[in-house]
N, C-alpha and C positions, 0 to 999 in steps of 0.2 A: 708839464708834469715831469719833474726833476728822477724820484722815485714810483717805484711798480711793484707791487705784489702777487703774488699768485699761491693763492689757496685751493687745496687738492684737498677733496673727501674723494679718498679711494673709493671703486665699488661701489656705488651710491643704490641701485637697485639694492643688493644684496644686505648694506645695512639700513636699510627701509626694511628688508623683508625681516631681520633680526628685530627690530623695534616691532614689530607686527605682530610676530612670535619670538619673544625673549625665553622660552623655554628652547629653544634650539639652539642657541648659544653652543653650548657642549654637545652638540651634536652633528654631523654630518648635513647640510645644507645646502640649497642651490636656490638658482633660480634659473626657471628654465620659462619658452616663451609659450607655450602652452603645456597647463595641466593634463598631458596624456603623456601613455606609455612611450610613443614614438616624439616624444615635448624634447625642444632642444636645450641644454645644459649652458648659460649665459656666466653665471657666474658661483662660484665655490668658497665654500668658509673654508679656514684651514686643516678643519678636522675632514672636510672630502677630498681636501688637495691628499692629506696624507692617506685617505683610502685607496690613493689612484684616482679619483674622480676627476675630472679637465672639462672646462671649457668647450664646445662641441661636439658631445657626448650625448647621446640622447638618455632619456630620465630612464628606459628598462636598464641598459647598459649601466650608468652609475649605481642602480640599484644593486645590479649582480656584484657587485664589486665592492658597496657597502651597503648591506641588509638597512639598516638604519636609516639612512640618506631620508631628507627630507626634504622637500620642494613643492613650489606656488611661484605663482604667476606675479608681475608687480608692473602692473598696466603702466602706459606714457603718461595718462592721468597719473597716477601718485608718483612717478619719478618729475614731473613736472610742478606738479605742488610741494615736491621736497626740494625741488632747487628754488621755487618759492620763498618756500620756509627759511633757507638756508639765507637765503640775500637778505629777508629782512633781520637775520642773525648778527649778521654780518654789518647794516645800514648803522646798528650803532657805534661803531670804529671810523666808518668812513662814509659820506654820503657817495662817491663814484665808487661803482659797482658793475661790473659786464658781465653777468654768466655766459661761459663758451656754448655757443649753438650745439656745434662738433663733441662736446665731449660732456654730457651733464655730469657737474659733482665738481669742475672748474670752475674757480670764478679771479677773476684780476680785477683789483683792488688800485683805489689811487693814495697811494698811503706818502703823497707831499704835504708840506705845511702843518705834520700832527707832531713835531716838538714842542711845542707850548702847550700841550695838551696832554702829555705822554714824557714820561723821564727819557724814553729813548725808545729807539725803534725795536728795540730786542724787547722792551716789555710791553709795547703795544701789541707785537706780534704773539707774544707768550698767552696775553689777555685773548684775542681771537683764536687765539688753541682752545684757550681753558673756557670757553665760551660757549666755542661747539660742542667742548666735549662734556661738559656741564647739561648741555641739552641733547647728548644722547648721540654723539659723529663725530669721528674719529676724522681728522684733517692732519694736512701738513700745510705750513707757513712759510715762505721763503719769500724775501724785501730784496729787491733786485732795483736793475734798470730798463732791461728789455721786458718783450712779451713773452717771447719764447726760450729764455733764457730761465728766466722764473719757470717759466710752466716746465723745461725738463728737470734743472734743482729739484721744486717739487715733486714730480714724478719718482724721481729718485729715492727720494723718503728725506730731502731736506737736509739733509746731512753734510754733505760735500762743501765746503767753507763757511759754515754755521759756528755763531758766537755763543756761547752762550752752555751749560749744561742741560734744556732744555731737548728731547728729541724730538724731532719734528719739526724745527723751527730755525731756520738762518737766515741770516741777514750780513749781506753783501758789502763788505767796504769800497768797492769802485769796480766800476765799467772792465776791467780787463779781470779782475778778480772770479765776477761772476763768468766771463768767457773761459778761462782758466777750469774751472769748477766744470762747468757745463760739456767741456769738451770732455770731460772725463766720466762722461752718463751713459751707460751702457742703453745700446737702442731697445733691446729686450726691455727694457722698463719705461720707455715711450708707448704712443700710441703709433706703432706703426703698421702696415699692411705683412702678415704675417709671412705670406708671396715673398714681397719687399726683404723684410728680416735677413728668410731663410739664403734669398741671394747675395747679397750683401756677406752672410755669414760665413756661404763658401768661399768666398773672395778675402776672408779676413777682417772683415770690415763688420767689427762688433762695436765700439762707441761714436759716439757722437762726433768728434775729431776726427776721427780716422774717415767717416763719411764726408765731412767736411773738405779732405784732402781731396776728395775727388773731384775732377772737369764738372763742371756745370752742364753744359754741353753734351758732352757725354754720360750725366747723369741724364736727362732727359732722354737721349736717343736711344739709350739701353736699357732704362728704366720706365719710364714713361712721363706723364706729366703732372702725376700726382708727388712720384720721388721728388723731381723738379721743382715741387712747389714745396716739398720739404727742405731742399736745400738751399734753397731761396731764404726762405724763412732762416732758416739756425743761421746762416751765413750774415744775415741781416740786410740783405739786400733789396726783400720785400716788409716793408715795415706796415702792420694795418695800424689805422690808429686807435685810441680807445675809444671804444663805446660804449657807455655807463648806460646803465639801463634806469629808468624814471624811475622815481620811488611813486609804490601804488597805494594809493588810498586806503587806510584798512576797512575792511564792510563790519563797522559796530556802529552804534548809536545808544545817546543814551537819552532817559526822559525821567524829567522830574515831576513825581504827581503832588497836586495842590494841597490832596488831606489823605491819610494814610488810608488804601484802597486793602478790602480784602476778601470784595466781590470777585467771583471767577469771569464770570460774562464782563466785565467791567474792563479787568487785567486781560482779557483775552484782548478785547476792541483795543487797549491801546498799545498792546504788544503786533496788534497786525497794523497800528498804522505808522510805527515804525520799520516792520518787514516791507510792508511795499514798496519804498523808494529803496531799501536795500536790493531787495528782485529786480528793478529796473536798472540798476548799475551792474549788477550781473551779467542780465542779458547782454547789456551793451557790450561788456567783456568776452562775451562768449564763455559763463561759466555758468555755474549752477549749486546749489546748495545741499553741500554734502553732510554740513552738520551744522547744530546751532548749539550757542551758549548762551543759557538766563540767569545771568543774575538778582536778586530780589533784594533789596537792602531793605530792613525790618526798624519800624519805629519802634525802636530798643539799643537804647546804647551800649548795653551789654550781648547784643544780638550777634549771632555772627551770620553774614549774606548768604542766602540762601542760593546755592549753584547747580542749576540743571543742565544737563545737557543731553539736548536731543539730536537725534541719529535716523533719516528717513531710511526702507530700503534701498535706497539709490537714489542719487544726485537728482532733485529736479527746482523746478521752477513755478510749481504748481501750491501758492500759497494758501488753498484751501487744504492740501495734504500736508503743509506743514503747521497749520495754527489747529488741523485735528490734535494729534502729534500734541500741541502745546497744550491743548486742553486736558486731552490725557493725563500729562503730567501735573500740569496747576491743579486740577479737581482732588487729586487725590495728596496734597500737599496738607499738611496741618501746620498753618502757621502762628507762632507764638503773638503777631502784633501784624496792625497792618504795613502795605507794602507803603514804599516812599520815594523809592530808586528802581528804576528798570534797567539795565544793562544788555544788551543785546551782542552777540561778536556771533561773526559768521565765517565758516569754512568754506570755502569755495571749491569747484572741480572744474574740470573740462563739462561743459555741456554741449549734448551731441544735438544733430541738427536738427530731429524731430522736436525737441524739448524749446530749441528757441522759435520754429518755426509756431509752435502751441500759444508760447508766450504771446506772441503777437498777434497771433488768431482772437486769443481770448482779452483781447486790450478789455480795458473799463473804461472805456468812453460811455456815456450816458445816450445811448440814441435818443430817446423821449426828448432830456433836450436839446439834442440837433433837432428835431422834429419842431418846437415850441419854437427856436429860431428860423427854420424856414418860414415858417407861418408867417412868424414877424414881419420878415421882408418880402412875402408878398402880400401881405397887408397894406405894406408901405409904397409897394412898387409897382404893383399889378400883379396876378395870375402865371403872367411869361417872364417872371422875374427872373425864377430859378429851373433851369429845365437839366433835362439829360441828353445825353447822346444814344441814339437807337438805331441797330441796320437795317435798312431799307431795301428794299429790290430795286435798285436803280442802274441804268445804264453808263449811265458818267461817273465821273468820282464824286462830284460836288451833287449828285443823286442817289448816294450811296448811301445816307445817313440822313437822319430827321433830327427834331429837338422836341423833348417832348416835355409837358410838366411833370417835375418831381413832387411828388403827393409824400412819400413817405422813403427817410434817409437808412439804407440798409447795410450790412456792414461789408467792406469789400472780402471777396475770395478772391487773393490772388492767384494767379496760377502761376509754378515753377515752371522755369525757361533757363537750359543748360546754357546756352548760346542768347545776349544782350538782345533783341529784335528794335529793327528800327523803325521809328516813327513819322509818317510824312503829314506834317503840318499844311492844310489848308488854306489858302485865302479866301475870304465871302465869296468875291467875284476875282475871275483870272486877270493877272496886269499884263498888258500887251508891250512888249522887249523889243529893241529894234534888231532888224533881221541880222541874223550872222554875215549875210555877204547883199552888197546894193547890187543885185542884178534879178533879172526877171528871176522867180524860182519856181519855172518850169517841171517836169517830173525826173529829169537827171538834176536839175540842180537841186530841186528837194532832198534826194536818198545823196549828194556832196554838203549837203548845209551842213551847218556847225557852228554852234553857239560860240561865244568869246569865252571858249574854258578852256582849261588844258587839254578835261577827256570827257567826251559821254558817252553813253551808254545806252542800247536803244538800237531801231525803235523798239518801241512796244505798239500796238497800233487798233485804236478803238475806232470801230465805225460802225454804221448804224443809224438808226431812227429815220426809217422811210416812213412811218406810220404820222410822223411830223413835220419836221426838218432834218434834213440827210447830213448826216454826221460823219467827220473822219478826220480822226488825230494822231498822230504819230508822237509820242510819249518818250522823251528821256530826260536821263539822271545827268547831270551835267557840273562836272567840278568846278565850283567857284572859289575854292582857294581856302588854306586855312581851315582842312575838314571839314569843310562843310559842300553841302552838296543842295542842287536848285532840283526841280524837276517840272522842266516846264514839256512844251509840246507845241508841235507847226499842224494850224488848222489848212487843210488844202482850199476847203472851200472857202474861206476870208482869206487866203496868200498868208499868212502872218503869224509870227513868234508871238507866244502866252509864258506866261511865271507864273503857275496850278502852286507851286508851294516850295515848302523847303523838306530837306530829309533830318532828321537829327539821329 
């Protein structure tokens, strides 16, 4: 990749929260991280900068200072679905796309090989201005070479060796150009550690160059080893490479009906059997359905499509609360003709982990026919075809457990486990290993034996059953290499190594 871009939507919370509330516009605004009096102040429109309002501030403080001031909350949920939004904005300029983890509202762009496609790279770039800002976000564009080169240009407001009368937007004629420019980006308009800034600032060391001049070295040892990795970085001596982030599936579907439908119960059924494999790619994602859109195309050529969209109170996963929801609104619809076209588009969110754990709880598996197939096969098999596993009061491990018939398939309850638990796999009967060491193994050589592994573990030590036969095992876990682990055990009374199972 010859060229790199780097597109900055300043403030990305703040203009989420504008688009939210477009009456605030002209007013004193913030966002702080919670809606209370003691809420901290994250970010400011220009009409709170000039009340005094900053950054840090808690929301009574910004208050006293401007009566007016307005502020809400803008959860990692919707800053998360706006840098979403923004990439598939963006996907149609360029298919390589990285939103920055570090910084939402960044994204670097692979803007190689789009002259055949573009009279130049000054109007490709102008086009993803007017793109974003056509769809309501305010960005800057700058066409570079480096990662971090573009990302400070941008930061800066794009300006600094930009072609073009366009603001916001430059584009780099070569490698030393863009370093040239870059050196010339006051740190105050990076993202840097404010700590960081202020020291630097005593020392004189206000742009980007000027930091640059400094020992590496001694950037780290006086600074630490986050400066260090900033100096790295601007310096180019740590280069990451790009990582485009997949282009995601959009969650719509569409369905074409046979004869024009304009039964409700009818359109409900095949609007929910398009929603269910939508929910199931959700889940999979770790999201949830924050909104829906239906479109209806009307057997009328002069008809215009009929567009609902539905809004639950909160993101879920729960398709019987969203095909209420649809009924609602289909029942009370008066349609000129019937329907012909279904269109479906889904909003997605972050879903939290009650919501998917539900999901999965409430799977639609048909138990009846798991039932009707068990049957089957022991019809065919016998009675002990299909059994289950049940705890036992046993002494031994391989008396631990029974098998019992399964009569009737019930759904599992898993239970939550913070920490993986491990499983120790059984053999029918124990396989006898040949002994760790060829010599008598007496009661000091017993407690020195040792398997052919690196390490075990052990003993553990069952014995027992006078009322039978007299039992006594000493029990360990025994590394067999490659993760994996044996767990056998030396019977005293037959002298002799057993292989009881494996661990996984």
């Amino acid at each position: 990749m010859d060229r790199m871009a780097c597109v900055d939507v300043p403030a990305l919370p703040l203009q989420l929260l504008m688009r939210r509330h477009p009456a605030w516009a002209a007013q004193p605004a913030a966002v702080v991280d919670r809606d209370r009096p003691q809420g901290v102040v994250e970010w400011v429109n220009e009409a709170a900068r000039r009340a005094g309002v900053l950054p840090g501030m808690s929301y009574a403080a910004g208050l006293s200072l401007a009566g007016a001031l307005r502020a809400a909350e803008v959860p990692p949920g919707d800053v998360e679905a706006g840098v979403a939004a923004i990439a598939g904005l963006l996907r149609r300029f360029t298919p390589g796309i990285e939103p920055s983890r570090a910084r939402p509202g960044v994204f670097w762009l692979d803007a190689s090989g789009l002259q055949p496609l573009f009279a130049s790279l000054v109007d490709w770039a102008r086009g993803v201005r007017g793109h974003l800002r056509a769809a309501g976000f305010r960005g800057r564009v700058v066409v570079g070479f480096t990662r971090f080169g573009t990302y400070a240009l941008a930061g800066a407001g794009g300006e600094a060796g930009r072609r073009g009368p366009v603001r916001g937007v430059a584009v780099l004629g070569d490698a030393a150009a863009e370093r040239r420019a870059a050196c010339r980006v006051p740190l105050r308009r990076l993202d840097v550690d404010p700590a960081l800034r202020d020291a630097l600032d005593r020392l004189g060391v206000r742009t980007l160059g000027a930091f640059l001049q400094l020992p590496a070295a001694g950037v780290r040892r006086r600074f630490g080893r986050e400066a260090h990795r900033l100096h790295r970085e601007a310096a180019g001596d740590l280069v990451v490479p790009f990582q485009p982030a997949p282009a995601v599936e959009p969650l719509a579907r569409h369905l074409d009906l046979d004869a024009p439908e304009t039964d409700v119960q009818r359109l409900l059924f095949r609007v929910k059997q398009a929603l269910d494999p939508l929910l199931g790619v959700m889940a999979a994602r770790r999201e949830a359905l924050a909104g829906l859109e239906l479109r209806l195309r009307l057997d009328a050529p002069a008809a215009a499509p009929r567009v609902e969209r539905i809004r639950p109170a909160a993101p879920t996963l729960d398709v019987r609360q969203v095909l209420n929801l649809v009924h609602l609104r289909v029942e009370g619809l008066t349609l000129s003709a019937g329907v012909v076209e279904i269109d479906l588009t889904v909003s997605p969110a972050r879903a939290t982990r009650e919501q998917l754990r539900l999901f999965q709880e409430e799977t639609r598996r048909d138990l009846r026919a798991a039932d009707r197939a068990v049957a089957r096969i022991r019809a065919e098999f016998g009675d002990g075809a299909v059994v289950r596993a049940a705890l036992a009061d046993g002494h031994l491990p391989e008396a631990a457990f029974v098998w019992l018939p399964l009569d009737r398939v019930v759904r599992p309850v898993p239970t939550p486990a913070v920490v993986r638990p491990l499983v120790r796999r059984l053999f029918v009967a124990p396989r006898r290993v040949p002994s760790p060491r060829q010599r008598e193994l007496d009661d000091r050589a017993a407690r020195d034996a040792r398997h052919e592994a690196a390490e075990m573990c052990g003993p553990y030590v069952v014995s027992g059953g006078w009322w039978r036969t007299p039992i006594h095992r000493e029990y360990y876990f025994a590394d067999a290499g490659g993760c994996a682990w044996s767990w056998i055990y030396y019977d005293r009374r037959r002298r002799a190594w057993f292989l009881q199972g494996a661990v996984e």
